[in-house]
C-alpha positions in Angstrom: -68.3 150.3 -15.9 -68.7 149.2 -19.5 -72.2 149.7 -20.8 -74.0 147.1 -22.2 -74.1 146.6 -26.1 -76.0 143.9 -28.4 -74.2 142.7 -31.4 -71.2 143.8 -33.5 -68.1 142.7 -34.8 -64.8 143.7 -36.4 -61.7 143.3 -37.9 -60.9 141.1 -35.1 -59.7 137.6 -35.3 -62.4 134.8 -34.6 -60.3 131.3 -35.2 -62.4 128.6 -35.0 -63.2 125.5 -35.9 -67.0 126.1 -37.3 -69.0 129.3 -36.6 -71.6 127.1 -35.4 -69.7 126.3 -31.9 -72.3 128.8 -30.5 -74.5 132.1 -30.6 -73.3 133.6 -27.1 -69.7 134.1 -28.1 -70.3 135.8 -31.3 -72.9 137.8 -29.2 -70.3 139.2 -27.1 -67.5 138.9 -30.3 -70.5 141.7 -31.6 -70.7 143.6 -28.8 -67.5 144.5 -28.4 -67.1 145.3 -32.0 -70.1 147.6 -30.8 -68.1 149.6 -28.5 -65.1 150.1 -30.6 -67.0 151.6 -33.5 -68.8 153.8 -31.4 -65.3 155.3 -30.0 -64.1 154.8 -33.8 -67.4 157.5 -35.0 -66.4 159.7 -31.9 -62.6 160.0 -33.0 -62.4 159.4 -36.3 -65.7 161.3 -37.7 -63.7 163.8 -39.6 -62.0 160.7 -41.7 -63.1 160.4 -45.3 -64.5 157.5 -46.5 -62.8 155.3 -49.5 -64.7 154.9 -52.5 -66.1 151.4 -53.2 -63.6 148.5 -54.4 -63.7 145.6 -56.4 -61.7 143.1 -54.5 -62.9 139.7 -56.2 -60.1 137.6 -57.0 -57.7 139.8 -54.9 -55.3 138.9 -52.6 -56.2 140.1 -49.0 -54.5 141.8 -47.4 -51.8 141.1 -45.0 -52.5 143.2 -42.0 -51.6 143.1 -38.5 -53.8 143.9 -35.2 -53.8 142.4 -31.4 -56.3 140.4 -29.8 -58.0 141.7 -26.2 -55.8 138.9 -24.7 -52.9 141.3 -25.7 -51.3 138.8 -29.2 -50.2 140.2 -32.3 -52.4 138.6 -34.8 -51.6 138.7 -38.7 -54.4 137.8 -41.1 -54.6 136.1 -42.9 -52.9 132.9 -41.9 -54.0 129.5 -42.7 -56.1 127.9 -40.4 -56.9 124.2 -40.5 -57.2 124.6 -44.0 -60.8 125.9 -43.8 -62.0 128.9 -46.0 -62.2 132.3 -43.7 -65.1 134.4 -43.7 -64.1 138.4 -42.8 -66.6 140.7 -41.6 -64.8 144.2 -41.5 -66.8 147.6 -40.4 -66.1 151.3 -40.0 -68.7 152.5 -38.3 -70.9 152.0 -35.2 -74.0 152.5 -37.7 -72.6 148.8 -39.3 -73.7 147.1 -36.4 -77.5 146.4 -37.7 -75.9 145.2 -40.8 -73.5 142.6 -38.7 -76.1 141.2 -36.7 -77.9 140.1 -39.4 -74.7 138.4 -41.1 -74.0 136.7 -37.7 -77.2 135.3 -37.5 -77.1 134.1 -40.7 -73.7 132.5 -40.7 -74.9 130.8 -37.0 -78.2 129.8 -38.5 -76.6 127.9 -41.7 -73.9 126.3 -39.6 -71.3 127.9 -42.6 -68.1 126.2 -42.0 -65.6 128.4 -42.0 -63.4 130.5 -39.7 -64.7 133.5 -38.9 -62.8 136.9 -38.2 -64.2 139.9 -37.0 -62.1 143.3 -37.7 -63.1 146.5 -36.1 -60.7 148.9 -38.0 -60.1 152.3 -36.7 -57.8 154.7 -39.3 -56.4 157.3 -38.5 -54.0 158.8 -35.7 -56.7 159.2 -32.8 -57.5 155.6 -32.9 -54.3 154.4 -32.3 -53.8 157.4 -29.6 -57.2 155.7 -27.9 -56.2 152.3 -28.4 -55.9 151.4 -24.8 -59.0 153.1 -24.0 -60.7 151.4 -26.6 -59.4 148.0 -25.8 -60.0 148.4 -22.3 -64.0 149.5 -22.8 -64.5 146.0 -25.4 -62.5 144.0 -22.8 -65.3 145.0 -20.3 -68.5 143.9 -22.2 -67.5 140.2 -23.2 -66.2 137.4 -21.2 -62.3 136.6 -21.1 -62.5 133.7 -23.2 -63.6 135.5 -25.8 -60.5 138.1 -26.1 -58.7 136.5 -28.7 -61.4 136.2 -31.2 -61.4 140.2 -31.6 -58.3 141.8 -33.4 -58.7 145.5 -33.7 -56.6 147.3 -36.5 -55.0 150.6 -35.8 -52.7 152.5 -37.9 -51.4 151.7 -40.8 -52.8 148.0 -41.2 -56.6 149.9 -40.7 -55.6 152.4 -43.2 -54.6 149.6 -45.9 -57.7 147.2 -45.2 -59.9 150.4 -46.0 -58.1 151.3 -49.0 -58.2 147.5 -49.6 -62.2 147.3 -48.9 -63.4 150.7 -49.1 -65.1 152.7 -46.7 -68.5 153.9 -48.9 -71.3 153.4 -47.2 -70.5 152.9 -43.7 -73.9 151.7 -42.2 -72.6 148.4 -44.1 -70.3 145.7 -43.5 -67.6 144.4 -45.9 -68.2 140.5 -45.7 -65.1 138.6 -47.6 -64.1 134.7 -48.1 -60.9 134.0 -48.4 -59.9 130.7 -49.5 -56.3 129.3 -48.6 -54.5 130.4 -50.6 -55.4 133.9 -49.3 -57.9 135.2 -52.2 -60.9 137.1 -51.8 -63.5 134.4 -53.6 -66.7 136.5 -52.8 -67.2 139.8 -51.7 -70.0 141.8 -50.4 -70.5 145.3 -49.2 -74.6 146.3 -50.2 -76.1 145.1 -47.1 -77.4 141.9 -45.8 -79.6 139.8 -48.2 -81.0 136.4 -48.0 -80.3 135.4 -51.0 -76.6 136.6 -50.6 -76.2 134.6 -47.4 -77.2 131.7 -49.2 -74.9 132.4 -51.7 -71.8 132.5 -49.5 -72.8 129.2 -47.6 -73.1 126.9 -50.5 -69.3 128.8 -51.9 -68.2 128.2 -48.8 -69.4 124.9 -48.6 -67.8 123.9 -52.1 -64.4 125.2 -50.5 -64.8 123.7 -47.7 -65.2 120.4 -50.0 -62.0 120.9 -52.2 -60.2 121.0 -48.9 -61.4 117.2 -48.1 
């Protein structure tokens, strides 16, 4: 049986119309991110980490992972032309970090589709995939399966060279506007004042779009 596991999220895909649509499924969207980063410390503690990078004004990139309902999912991809917000982690030790971003984004009603990306590098991720899938799929509710994409392999190996790695107790928040640029970028921590800042960007996009 699956244990149970708060809040966490990862390179996973979370289409939606508005982030606002409600706490419970980002709850479990967190949770299972949870899970898979704690397998992803276990198997993958010997991995380096990636220095840093400056991704502002960057094209994202195009990377490939499947959804607990089994999909291929390739991100980014337009999506009712609203701006995306990423949140991509490393390490189980992110997960106080994502709470707080997931609160923050609910709390602000950011419009914007939101993707969660657990991303697991290196070869004993992808050997565990199953397993890993498997353990997430047993701590949230079906419905929810295809708003987590997991990245394995290669396509987790270019988002952390992409996004870095540093620091791995925080999360790499990204908006991506549609045209597939990285308009704000994040990776210090949670801050109030930097939530703020990517609602009212987001909220300009969002604006350009109508």
């Amino acid at each position: 049986m699956a244990p149970e596991y708060r809040v966490f999220c990862i390179q996973g895909q979370i289409r939606r119309e508005g982030i606002s649509d409600g706490m419970k499924t980002l709850l479990h969207l967190s949770s299972a991110a949870t899970l898979l980063l704690v397998v992803s410390m276990l198997l993958g503690s010997c991995q380096s980490s990636t220095p840093r990078q400056d991704v502002m004004g960057m094209a994202f990139p195009v990377v490939t992972g499947e959804s607990l309902e089994g999909e291929s999912i390739t991100i980014p991809r337009a999506d009712n032309g609203r701006p995306t917000i990423v949140l991509v982690g490393y390490e189980q030790r992110a997960q106080f970090d994502a709470d707080r971003w997931l609160f923050g984004l609910l709390q602000a009603q950011t419009p914007a589709n939101l993707w969660e990306l657990p991303t697991i590098p290196g070869i004993f991720g992808g050997m565990a995939s199953g397993f890993i899938d498997n353990g997430m799929r047993g701590g949230i509710p079906q419905e929810d399966w295809g708003s987590v994409v997991t990245l394995y392999g290669d396509d987790a190996k270019r988002m952390k060279a992409f996004s870095g790695s540093e620091e791995g107790n925080n999360i790499r928040v990204m908006l991506v506007d549609g045209n597939g640029q990285v308009r704000w970028f994040h990776d210090r921590g949670y801050s109030a004042g930097k939530m703020l800042e990517l609602d009212r960007l987001t909220r300009s996009l969002s604006s350009d779009k109508n």
